[in-house]
N, C-alpha and C positions, 0 to 999 in steps of 0.2 A: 327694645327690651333685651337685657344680653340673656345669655342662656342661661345664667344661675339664677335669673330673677323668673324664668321661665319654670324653671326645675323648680324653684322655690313655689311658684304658682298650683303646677299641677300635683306636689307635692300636698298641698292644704287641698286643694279639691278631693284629693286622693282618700283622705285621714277619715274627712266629714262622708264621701261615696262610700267606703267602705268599713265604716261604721255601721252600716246595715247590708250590706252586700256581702259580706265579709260572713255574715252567719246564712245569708241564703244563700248562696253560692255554691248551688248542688252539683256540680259536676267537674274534673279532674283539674288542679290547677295547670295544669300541661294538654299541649296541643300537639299530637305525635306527627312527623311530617312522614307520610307514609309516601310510599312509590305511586302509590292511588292517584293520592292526592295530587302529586305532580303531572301524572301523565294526564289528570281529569280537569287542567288548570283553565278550560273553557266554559266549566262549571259555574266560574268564579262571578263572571258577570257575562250577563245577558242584555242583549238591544233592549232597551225600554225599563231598563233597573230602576230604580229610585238613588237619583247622584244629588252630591252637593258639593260645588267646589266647581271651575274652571272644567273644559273637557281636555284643552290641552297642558293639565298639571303633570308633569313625569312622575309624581308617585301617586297611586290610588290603592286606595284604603279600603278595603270590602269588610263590611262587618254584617256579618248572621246576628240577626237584631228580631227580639222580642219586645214588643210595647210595655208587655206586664211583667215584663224581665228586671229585677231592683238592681242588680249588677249593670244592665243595660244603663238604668236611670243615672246610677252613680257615674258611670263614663261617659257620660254623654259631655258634660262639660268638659272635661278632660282632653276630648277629640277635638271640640270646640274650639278651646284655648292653642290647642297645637299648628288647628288652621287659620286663627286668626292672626297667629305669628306667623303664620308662612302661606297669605293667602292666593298664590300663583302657583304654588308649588303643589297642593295637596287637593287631591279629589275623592270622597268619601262616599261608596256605593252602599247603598243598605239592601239586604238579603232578611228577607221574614220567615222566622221559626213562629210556629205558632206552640208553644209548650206551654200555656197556661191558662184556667177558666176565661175567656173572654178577652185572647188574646186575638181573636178572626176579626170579632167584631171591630177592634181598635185598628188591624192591619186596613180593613175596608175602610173605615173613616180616614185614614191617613191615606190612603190612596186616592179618594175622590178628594181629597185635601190638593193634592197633586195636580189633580188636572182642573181642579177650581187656582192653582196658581199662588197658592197659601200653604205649602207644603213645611216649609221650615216653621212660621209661627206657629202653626197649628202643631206640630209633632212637640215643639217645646212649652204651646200648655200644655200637653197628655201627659207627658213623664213629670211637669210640675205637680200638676193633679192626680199622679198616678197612685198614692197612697191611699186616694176617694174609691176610685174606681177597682185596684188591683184584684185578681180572680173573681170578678163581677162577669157574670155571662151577659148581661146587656148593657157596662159597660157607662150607665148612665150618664158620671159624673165626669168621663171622658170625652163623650156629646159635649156638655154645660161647657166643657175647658174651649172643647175644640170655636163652636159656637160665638165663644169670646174672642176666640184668637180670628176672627175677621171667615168661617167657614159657614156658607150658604148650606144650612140644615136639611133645608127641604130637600135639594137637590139632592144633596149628597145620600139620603135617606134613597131618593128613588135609583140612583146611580150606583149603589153597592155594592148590589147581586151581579154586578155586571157580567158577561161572561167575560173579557178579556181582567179584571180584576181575579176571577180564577183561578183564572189559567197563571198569575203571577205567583198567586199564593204557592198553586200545586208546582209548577215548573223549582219556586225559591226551595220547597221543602224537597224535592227531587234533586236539587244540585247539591242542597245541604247534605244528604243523606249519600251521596257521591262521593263527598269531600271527606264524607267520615267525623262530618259536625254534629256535634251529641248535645252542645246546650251553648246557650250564647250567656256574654256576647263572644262572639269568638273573629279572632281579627287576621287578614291575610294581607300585607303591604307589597303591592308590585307582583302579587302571588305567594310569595316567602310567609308561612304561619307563625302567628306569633308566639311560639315555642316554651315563654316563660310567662306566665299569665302577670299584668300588672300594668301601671302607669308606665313606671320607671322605663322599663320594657318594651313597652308600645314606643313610648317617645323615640330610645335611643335606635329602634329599627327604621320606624319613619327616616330621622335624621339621617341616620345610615345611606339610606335609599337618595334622601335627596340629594347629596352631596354626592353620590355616585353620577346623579345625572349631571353633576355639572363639569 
């Protein structure tokens, strides 16, 4: 696929995501790169993050990621698309803000999603279904998604609480608040913030990045 049919792609994901992202999209469209945040770039990703993509990809992509985040939901394709044109090159670390009624409960579903080995289907019913469920504190209809996407219920019910699940949520919201991240999604590629909020934007830094490495 060349690159205009690329741009042309994530452009239409873009129109239809932010058609509704675009009115809840509570917080700055700028991401200020402070001196913080660079000296605190160990912040960024932690041993045992939640990755998707290759380990040895030269760019990786950290995103401060809410389940019941609409902005969240609208980019997710977006990232998608960008890795499955470049799928050696790009690694995609998710960091959990929890900023919305019954966004905990969805971080722990998705997390024993992960170590039940269903991590990817299961996170892409949740944002599919995430209009059932959004600021729902128990999240029900996020259960039902995940449930179908191939996630052992039972278990994961008894595996929730876990303390090392905790400790991910509290450690992600500690690094977030480090970083000086105030609402997602919010995107750091190879550490560099992504400075101008958008598709467009995202794309051409990734790109940026990988063409650096080669």
């Amino acid at each position: 696929m060349s690159r205009r049919n690329v741009v042309l792609a994530i452009s239409i994901l873009a129109i239809v995501g932010f058609a509704i992202a675009a009115l809840l999209y509570n917080r700055a469209a700028t991401v200020p790169q402070t001196t913080a945040a660079v000296a605190q770039s160990s912040a960024l990703e932690r041993f045992g993050s939640a990755s998707i993509g290759p380990a040895t990809a030269p760019v990786t992509v950290v995103e401060f990621f809410d389940p019941s985040c609409e902005s969240c939901r609208a980019f997710y394709p977006i990232v998608k698309q960008i890795m499955a044109e470049h799928p050696e090159d790009i690694r995609l670390v998710v960091r959990y803000l929890r900023l919305h009624v019954g966004s905990e409960e969805v971080i722990r579903l998705l997390e024993t999603a992960r170590k039940q080995g269903v991590y990817v289907p299961v996170l892409e019913a949740v944002l599919e279904a995430q209009p059932q469920w959004h600021d729902d504190a128990k999240a029900l209809a996020a259960w039902d998604a995940a449930a179908q996407a191939g996630l052992d219920i039972a278990k994961a019910r008894e595996e929730m609480m876990a303390p090392a699940i905790t400790a991910t949520i509290e450690r992600d919201a500690a690094d977030g608040k480090t970083l000086g991240v105030s609402g997602t999604p919010t995107f750091f590629v190879n550490g560099k913030p992504l400075t101008n909020f958008g598709a467009q934007p995202l794309y051409d830094l990734i790109i940026s990045e990988i063409k650096a490495a080669q």
